[in-house]
Backbone as JSON, one array per atom type, in Angstrom:
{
  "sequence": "XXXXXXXXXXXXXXXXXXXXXXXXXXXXXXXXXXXXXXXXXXXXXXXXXXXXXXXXXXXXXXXXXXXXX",
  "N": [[143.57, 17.2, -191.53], [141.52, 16.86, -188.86], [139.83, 19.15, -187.07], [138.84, 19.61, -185.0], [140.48, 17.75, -183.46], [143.01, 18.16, -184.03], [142.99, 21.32, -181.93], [143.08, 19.75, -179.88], [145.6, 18.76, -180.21], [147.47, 21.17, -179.97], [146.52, 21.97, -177.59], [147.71, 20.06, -175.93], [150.25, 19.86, -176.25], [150.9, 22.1, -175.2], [150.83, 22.03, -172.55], [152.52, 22.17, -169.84], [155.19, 20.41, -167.64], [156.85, 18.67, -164.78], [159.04, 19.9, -164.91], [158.91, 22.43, -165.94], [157.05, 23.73, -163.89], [158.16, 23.8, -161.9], [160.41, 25.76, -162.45], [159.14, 27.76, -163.17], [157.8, 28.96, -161.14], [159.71, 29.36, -159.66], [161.14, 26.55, -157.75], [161.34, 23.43, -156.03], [161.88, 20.7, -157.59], [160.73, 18.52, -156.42], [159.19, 19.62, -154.26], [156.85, 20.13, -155.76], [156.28, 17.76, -156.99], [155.43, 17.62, -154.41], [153.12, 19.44, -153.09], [151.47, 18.42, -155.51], [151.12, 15.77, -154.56], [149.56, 16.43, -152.33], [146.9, 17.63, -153.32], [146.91, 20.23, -153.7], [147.87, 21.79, -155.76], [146.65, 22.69, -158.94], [145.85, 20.09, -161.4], [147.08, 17.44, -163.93], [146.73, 14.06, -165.05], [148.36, 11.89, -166.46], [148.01, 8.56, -166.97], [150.76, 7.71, -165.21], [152.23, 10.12, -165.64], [152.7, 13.89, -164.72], [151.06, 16.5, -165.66], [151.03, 20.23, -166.56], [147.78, 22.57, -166.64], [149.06, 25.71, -168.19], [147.62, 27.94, -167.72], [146.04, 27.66, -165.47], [147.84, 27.26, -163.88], [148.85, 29.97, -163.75], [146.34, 30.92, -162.99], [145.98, 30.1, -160.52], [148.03, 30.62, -158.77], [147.92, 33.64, -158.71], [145.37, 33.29, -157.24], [146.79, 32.53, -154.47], [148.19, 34.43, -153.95], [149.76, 37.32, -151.84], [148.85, 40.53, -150.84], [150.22, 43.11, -150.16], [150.64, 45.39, -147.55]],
  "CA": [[143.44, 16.85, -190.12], [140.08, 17.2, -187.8], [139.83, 20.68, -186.88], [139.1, 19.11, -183.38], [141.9, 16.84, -183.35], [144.36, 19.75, -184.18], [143.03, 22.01, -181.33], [143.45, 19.14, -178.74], [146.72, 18.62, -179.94], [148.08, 22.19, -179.35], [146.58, 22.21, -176.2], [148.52, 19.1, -175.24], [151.62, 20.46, -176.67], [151.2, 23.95, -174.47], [151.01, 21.82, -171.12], [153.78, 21.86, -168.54], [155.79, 19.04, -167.17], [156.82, 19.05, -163.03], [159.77, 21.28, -164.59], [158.63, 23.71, -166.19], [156.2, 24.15, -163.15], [159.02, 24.27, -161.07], [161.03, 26.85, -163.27], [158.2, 28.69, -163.54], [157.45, 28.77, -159.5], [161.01, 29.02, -158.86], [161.07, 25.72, -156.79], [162.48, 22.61, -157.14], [160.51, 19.51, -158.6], [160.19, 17.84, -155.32], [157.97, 20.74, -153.65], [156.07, 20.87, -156.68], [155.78, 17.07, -156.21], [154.78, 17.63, -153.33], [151.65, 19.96, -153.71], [150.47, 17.5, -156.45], [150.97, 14.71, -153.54], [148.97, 16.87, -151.48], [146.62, 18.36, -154.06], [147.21, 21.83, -153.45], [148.11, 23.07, -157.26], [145.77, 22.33, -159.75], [147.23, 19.33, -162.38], [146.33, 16.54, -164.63], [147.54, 12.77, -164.76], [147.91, 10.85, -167.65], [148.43, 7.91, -166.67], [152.02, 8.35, -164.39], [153.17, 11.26, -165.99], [151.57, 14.54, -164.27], [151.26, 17.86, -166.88], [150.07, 21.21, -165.63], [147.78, 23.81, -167.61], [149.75, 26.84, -167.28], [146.53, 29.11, -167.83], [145.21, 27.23, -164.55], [148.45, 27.61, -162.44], [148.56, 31.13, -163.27], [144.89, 31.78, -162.16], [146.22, 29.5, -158.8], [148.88, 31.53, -158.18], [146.71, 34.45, -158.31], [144.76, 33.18, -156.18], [147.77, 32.44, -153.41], [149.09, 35.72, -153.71], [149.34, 37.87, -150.34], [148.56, 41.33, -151.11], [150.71, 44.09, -149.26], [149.55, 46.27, -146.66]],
  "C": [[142.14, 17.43, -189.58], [140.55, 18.27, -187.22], [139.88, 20.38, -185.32], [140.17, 18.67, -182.72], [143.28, 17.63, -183.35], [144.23, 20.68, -182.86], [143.5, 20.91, -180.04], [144.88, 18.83, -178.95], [147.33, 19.8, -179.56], [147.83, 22.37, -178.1], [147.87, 21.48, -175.32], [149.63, 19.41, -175.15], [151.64, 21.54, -175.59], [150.51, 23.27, -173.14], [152.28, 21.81, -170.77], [154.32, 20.92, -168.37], [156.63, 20.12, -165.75], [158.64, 20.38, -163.41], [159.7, 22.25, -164.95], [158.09, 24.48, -165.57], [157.38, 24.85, -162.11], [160.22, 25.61, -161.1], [160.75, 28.08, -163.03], [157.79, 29.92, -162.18], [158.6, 29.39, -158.68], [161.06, 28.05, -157.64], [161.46, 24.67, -157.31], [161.43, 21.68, -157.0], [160.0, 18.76, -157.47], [159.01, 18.45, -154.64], [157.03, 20.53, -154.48], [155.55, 19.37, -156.39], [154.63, 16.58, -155.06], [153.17, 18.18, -153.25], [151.28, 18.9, -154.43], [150.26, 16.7, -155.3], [149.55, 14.7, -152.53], [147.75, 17.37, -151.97], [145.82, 19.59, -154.04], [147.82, 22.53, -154.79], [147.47, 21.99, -158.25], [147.1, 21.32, -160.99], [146.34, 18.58, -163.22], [147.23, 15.2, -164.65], [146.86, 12.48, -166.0], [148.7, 9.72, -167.3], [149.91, 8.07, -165.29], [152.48, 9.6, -164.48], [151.53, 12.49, -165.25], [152.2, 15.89, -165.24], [150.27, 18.68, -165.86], [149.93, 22.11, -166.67], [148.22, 24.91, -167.2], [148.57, 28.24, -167.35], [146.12, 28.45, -166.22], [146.41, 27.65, -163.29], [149.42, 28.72, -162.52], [147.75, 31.62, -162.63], [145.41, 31.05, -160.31], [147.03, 29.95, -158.24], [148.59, 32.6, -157.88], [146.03, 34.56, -156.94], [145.41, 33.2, -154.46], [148.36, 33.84, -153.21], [148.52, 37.19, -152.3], [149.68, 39.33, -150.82], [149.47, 42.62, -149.96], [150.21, 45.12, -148.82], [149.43, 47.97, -147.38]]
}
């Protein structure tokens, strides 16, 4: 197998789907939905189906996070 072809498939494999996001988030698939609707959490579309890298919506959660006084 293409050394290339192999790394793009594990990537593909080690994306998300709206439940694992939601799992992940603790929230339910509609919210999460939603944000994509709105696009307020980073994603990807293939065609209909929407996958999320979870290296990306850790760093975006990160980023959302409210820091205590």
């Amino acid at each position: 197998m293409n050394p290339s072809l192999h790394s793009e498939r594990n990537r593909a494999e080690s994306l998300w789907s709206v439940i694992e996001v939601a799992l992940f988030l603790n929230a339910s698939r509609d919210a999460i939905y939603k944000l994509v609707e709105r696009k307020q959490i980073p994603h990807i579309r293939l065609g209909r189906k929407i996958v999320f890298d979870p290296v990306r919506i850790r760093k975006w959660l990160e980023a959302h996070a409210i820091e205590a006084a």
